[in-house]
VMD Tcl script that draws the C-alpha trace (Angstrom):
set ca {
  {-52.19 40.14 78.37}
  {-48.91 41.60 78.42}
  {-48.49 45.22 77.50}
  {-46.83 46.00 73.95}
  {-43.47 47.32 75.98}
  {-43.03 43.75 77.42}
  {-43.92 42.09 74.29}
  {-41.52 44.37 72.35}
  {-38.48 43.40 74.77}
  {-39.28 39.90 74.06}
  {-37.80 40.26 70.33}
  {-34.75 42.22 71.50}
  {-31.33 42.03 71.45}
  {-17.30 55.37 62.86}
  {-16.33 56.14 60.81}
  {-13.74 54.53 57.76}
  {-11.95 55.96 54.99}
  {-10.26 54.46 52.04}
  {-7.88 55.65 49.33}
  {-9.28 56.27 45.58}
  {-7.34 56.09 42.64}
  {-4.66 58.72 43.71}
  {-1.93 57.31 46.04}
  {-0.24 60.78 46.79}
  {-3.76 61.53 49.15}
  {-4.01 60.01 52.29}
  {-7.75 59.05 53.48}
  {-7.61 61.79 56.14}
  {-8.38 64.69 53.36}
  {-11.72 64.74 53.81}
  {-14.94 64.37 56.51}
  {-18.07 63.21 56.08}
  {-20.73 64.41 58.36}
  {-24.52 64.37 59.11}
  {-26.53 66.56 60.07}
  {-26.75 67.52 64.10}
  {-24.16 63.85 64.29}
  {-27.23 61.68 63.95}
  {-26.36 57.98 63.02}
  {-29.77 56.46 63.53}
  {-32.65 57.17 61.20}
  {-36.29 55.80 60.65}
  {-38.03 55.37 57.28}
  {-39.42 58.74 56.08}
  {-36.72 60.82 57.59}
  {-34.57 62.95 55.60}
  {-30.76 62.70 56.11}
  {-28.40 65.93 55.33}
  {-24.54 64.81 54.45}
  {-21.53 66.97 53.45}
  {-17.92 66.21 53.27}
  {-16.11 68.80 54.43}
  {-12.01 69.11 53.17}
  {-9.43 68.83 56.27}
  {-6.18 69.77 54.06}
  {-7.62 72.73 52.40}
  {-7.88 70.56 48.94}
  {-10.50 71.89 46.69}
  {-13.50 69.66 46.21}
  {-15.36 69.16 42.86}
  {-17.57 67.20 43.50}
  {-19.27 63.98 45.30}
  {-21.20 61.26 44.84}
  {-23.12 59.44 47.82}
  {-23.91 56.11 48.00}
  {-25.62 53.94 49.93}
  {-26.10 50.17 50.88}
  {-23.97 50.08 47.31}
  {-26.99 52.24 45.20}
  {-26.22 55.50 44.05}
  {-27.89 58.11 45.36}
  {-26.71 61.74 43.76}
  {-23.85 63.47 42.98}
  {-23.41 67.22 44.30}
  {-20.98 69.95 43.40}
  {-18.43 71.17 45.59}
  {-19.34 71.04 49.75}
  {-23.16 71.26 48.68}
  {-25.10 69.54 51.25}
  {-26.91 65.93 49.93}
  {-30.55 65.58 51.13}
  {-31.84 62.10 51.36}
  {-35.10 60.97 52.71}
  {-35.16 57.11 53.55}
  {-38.13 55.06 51.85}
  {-38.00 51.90 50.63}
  {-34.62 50.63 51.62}
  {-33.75 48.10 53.64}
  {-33.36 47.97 57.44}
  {-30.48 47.41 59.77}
  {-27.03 49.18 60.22}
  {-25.13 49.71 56.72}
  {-22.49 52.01 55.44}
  {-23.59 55.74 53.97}
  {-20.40 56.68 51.96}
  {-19.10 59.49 49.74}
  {-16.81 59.68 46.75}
  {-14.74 62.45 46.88}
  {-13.57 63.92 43.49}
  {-10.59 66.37 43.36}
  {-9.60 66.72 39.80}
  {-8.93 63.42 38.56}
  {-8.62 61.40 41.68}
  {-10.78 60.21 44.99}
  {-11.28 59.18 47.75}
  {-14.01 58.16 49.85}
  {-15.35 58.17 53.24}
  {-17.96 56.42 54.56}
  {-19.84 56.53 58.32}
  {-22.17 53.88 59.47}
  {-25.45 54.31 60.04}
  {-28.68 52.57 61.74}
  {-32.12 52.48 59.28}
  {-35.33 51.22 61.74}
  {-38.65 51.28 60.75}
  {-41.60 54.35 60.82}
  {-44.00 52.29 62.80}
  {-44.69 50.59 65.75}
  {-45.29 46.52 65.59}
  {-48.47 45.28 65.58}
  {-49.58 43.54 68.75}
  {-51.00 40.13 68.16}
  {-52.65 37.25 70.68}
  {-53.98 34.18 69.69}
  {-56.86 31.63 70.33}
  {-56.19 27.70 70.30}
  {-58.55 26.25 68.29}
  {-57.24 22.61 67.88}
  {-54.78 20.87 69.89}
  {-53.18 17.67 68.73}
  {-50.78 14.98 69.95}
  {-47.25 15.57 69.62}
  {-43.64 13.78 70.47}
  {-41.85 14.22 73.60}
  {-38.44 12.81 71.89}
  {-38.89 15.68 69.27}
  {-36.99 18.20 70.34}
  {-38.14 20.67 67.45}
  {-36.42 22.40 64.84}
  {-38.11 22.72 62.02}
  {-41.23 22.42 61.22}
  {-43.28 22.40 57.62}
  {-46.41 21.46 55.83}
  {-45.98 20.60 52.40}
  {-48.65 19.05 50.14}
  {-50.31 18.85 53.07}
  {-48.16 16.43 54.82}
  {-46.37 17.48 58.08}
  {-42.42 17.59 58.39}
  {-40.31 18.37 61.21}
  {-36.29 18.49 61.71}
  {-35.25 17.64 65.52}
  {-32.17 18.72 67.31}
  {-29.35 17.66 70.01}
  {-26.53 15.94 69.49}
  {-27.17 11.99 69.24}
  {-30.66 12.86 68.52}
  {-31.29 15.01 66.05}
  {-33.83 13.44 62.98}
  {-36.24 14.23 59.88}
  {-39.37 12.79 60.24}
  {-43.11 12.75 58.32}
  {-45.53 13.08 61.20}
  {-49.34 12.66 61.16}
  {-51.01 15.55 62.31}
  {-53.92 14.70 64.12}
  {-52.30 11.23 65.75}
  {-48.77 12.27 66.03}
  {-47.40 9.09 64.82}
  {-43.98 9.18 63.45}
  {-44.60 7.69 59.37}
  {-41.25 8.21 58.62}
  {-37.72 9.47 60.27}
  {-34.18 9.12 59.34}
  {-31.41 9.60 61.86}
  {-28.89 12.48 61.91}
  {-25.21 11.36 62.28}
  {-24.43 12.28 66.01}
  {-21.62 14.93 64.67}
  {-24.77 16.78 63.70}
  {-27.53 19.18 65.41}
  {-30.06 19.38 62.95}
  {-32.02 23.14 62.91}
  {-34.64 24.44 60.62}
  {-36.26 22.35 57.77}
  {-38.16 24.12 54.46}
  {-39.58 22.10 51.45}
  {-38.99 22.72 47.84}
  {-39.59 21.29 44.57}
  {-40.03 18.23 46.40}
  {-36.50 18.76 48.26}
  {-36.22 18.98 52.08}
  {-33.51 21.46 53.29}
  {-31.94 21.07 56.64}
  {-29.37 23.02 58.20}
  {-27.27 22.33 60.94}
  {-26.25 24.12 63.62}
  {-22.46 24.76 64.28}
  {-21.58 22.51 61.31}
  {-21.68 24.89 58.56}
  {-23.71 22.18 55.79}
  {-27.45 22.16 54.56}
  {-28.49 18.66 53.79}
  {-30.89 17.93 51.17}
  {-33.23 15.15 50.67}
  {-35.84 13.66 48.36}
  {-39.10 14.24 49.83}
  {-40.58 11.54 48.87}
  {-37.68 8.50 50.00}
  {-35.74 10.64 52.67}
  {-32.76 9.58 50.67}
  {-29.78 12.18 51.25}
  {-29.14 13.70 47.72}
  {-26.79 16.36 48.04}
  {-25.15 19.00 50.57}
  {-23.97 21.96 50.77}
  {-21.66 24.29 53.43}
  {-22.87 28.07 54.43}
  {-21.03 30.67 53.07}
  {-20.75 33.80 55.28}
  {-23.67 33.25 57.63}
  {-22.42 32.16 61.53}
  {-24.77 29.28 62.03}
  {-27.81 27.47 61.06}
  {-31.14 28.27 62.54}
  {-34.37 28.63 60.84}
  {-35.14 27.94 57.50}
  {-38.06 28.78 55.08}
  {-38.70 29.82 51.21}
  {-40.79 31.83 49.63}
  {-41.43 29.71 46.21}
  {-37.84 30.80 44.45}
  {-35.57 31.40 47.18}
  {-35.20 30.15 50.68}
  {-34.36 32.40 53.65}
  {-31.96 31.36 56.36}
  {-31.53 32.58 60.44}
  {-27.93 31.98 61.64}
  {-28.98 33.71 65.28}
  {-27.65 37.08 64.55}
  {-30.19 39.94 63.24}
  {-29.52 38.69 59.96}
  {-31.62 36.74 57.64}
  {-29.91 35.27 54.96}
  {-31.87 35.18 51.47}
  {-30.06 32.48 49.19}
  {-30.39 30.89 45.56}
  {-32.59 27.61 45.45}
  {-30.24 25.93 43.22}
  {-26.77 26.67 44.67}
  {-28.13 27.90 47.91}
  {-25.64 30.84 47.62}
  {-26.11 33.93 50.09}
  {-26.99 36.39 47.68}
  {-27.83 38.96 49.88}
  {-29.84 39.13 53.73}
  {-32.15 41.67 55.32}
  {-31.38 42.88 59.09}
  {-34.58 42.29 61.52}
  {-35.40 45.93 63.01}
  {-38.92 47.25 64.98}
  {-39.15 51.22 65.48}
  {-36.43 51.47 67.70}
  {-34.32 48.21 68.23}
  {-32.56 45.45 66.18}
  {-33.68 42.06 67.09}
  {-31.64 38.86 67.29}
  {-31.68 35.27 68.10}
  {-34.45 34.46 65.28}
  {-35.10 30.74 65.37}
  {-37.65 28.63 63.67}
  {-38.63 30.36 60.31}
  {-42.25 29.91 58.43}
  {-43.46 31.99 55.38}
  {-46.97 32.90 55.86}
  {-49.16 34.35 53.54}
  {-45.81 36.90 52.10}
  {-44.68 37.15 55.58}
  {-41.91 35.74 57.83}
  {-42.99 34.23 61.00}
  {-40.30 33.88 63.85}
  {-39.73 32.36 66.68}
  {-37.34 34.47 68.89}
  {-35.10 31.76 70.95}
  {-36.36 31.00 74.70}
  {-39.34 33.49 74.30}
  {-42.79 33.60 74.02}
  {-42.85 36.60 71.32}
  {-43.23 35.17 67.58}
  {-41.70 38.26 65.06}
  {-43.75 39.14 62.07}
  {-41.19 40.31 59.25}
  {-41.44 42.15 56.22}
  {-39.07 39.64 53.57}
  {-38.26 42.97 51.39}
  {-36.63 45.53 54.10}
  {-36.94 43.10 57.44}
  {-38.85 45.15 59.33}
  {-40.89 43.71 62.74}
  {-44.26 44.91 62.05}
  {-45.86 42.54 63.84}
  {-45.78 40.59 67.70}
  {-47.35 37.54 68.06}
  {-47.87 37.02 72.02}
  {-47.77 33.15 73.15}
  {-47.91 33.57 76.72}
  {-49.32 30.97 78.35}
  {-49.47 28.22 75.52}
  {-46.87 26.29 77.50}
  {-49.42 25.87 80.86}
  {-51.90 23.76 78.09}
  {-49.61 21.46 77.83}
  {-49.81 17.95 79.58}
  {-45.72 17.71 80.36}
  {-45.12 21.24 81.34}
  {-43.55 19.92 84.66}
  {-40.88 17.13 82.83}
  {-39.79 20.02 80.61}
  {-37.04 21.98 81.05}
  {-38.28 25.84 81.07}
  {-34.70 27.19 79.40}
  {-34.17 24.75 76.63}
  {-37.78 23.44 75.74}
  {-39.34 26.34 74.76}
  {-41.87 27.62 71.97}
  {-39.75 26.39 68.39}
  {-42.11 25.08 66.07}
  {-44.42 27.05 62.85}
  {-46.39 25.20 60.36}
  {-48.93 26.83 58.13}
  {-50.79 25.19 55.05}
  {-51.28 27.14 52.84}
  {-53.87 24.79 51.11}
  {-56.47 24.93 54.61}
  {-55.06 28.83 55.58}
  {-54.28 27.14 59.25}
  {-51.60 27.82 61.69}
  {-50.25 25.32 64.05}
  {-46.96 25.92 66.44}
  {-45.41 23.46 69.19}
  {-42.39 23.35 71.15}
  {-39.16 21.66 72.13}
  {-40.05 18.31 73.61}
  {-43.78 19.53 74.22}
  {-46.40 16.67 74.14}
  {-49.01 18.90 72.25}
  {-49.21 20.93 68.40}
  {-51.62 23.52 68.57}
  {-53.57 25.06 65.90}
  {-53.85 28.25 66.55}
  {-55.68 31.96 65.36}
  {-53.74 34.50 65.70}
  {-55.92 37.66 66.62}
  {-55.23 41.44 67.06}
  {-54.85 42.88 70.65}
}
mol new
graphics top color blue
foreach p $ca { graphics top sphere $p radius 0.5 }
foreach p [lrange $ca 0 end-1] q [lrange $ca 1 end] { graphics top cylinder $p $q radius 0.2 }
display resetview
């Protein structure tokens, strides 16, 4: 197997001041600083700030925030000591309100948050395999109620189908418009979600007919990816190390967690599953599947996939840069785990194993 460096690279990809209320003070007043200049932290660190005065102003006193949750408030130039716990990963503003008298200001300096530990290192072991399109050039793919969906992409192509598992035949499928690459799929309340990739709108259907029922356009995410809920809200990839976390009902970004291991940010997450509290993703054009904490995105695990793609009966007709490992469906109702690829001619179900 590959060695946990090589599996880690497969997942891989200041400061600003503003004016308070006082409009006589200009936003260069003050400093903040960190102790020995660090910007990057792990969880269970301690972080040391101080804002230091640059016009000989008198400070009273200062209250630090960060990602938008107070933290303390200090007196004068004390020093704030902050150890990093539960929040969540990914590069995010540390800022301090400055108090002089009645007015502030504030300065803030940006700072990187990765996680304490090391991913776990996974393999796996195939333990079915199981016919599978070589027109479905996967997207999405979902179990729900024990029936298999999957979302397929290109331009002109694109579709939502029903697919049997163990024959592969197609029960049902509904073109795309060919304006459209359809991306990730997830299942809800008897609603199928499906994004779309540069087009900015979520189409949802009735689960049952296929019939389009309603749609939607993304907010401030870049693109549509993966797509996957937990029960009450769905979680979105747009290909950045950002996964989106939105409301079921108007599928509003309410907030996102950043994808981080130990010591790197990782981008280009694709196909989304929820497993068993977990995020499963596919990183684009790799054989590395992400494990990812849905509270504070941290990695903390690597599934390794090497060598699923020589099983297959058409690895020779596909294309090794675009028809790659996209594809995770697990039922919750058997506990199995089953992944495919772009155009590959086999689903596998699979048990994932540590290494």
């Amino acid at each position: 197997m590959r060695s946990f460096n090589y599996l880690f690279l497969l997942l891989l990809s200041v400061s600003t001041f503003s004016c308070g209320n006082d409009p006589e003070e200009t936003p260069s007043d003050f400093s903040l600083n960190f102790g020995d200049n660090k910007t990057e932290y792990k969880l269970g660190e301690t972080i040391s700030a101080q804002v230091n005065g640059t016009s000989g102003k008198q400070i009273d006193s200062v209250v630090y925030f960060f990602q938008e949750e107070r933290l303390q408030k200090t007196s004068g130039t004390e020093n704030l000591l902050h150890t990093f716990r539960n929040e969540k990963l990914g590069k995010w503003d540390f800022s301090a309100r400055i108090y002089t008298g009645s007015n502030y200001q504030e300065a803030s300096k940006e700072i990187t948050l990765f996680n304490d530990k090391a991913p776990v290192a996974y393999t796996y072991e195939v333990i079915n395999a199981y016919p599978h399109a070589t027109d479905a050039y996967t997207q999405g793919l979902e179990f729900y109620k024990d029936e298999l969906y999957e979302s397929t992409g290109r331009y002109g192509q694109s579709s939502l189908r029903k697919v049997d598992l163990k024959t592969g035949e197609v029960l049902r499928k509904i073109d795309i418009p060919d304006t459209y690459f359809a991306e990730g799929i997830t299942i809800l309340n008897d609603k199928i979600y499906q994004l779309t990739w540069k087009e900015d709108v979520i189409f949802i259907y009735n689960v049952n007919t296929f019939e389009k029922i309603d749609e939607f356009t993304y907010q401030e995410s870049e693109q549509g990816w993966g797509l996957t809920n937990d029960g009450e809200k769905l979680y979105k990839s747009d290909g950045s190390e950002k996964i989106w976390i939105l409301n079921k009902d108007s599928l509003a970004e309410e907030s996102y967690i950043q994808t981080l291991t130990h010591r790197t940010i990782s981008t280009q997450l694709n196909e989304l599953e929820w497993v068993e509290g977990k995020i499963y993703a596919n990183t684009y054009q790799k054989d590395g599947v992400a494990i990812i904490n849905p509270e504070n995105g941290a990695i903390e695990g690597v599934i390794n996939f090497q060598g699923l793609r020589e099983q297959l009966g058409n690895t020779e007709d596909l294309d090794p840069i675009n028809d790659v490992l996209n594809g995770i469906a697990y039922n919750p109702n058997t506990k199995k785990l089953y992944v495919t690829g772009k155009d590959w001619d086999t689903l596998f179900e699979v048990e994932i194993k540590e290494n």
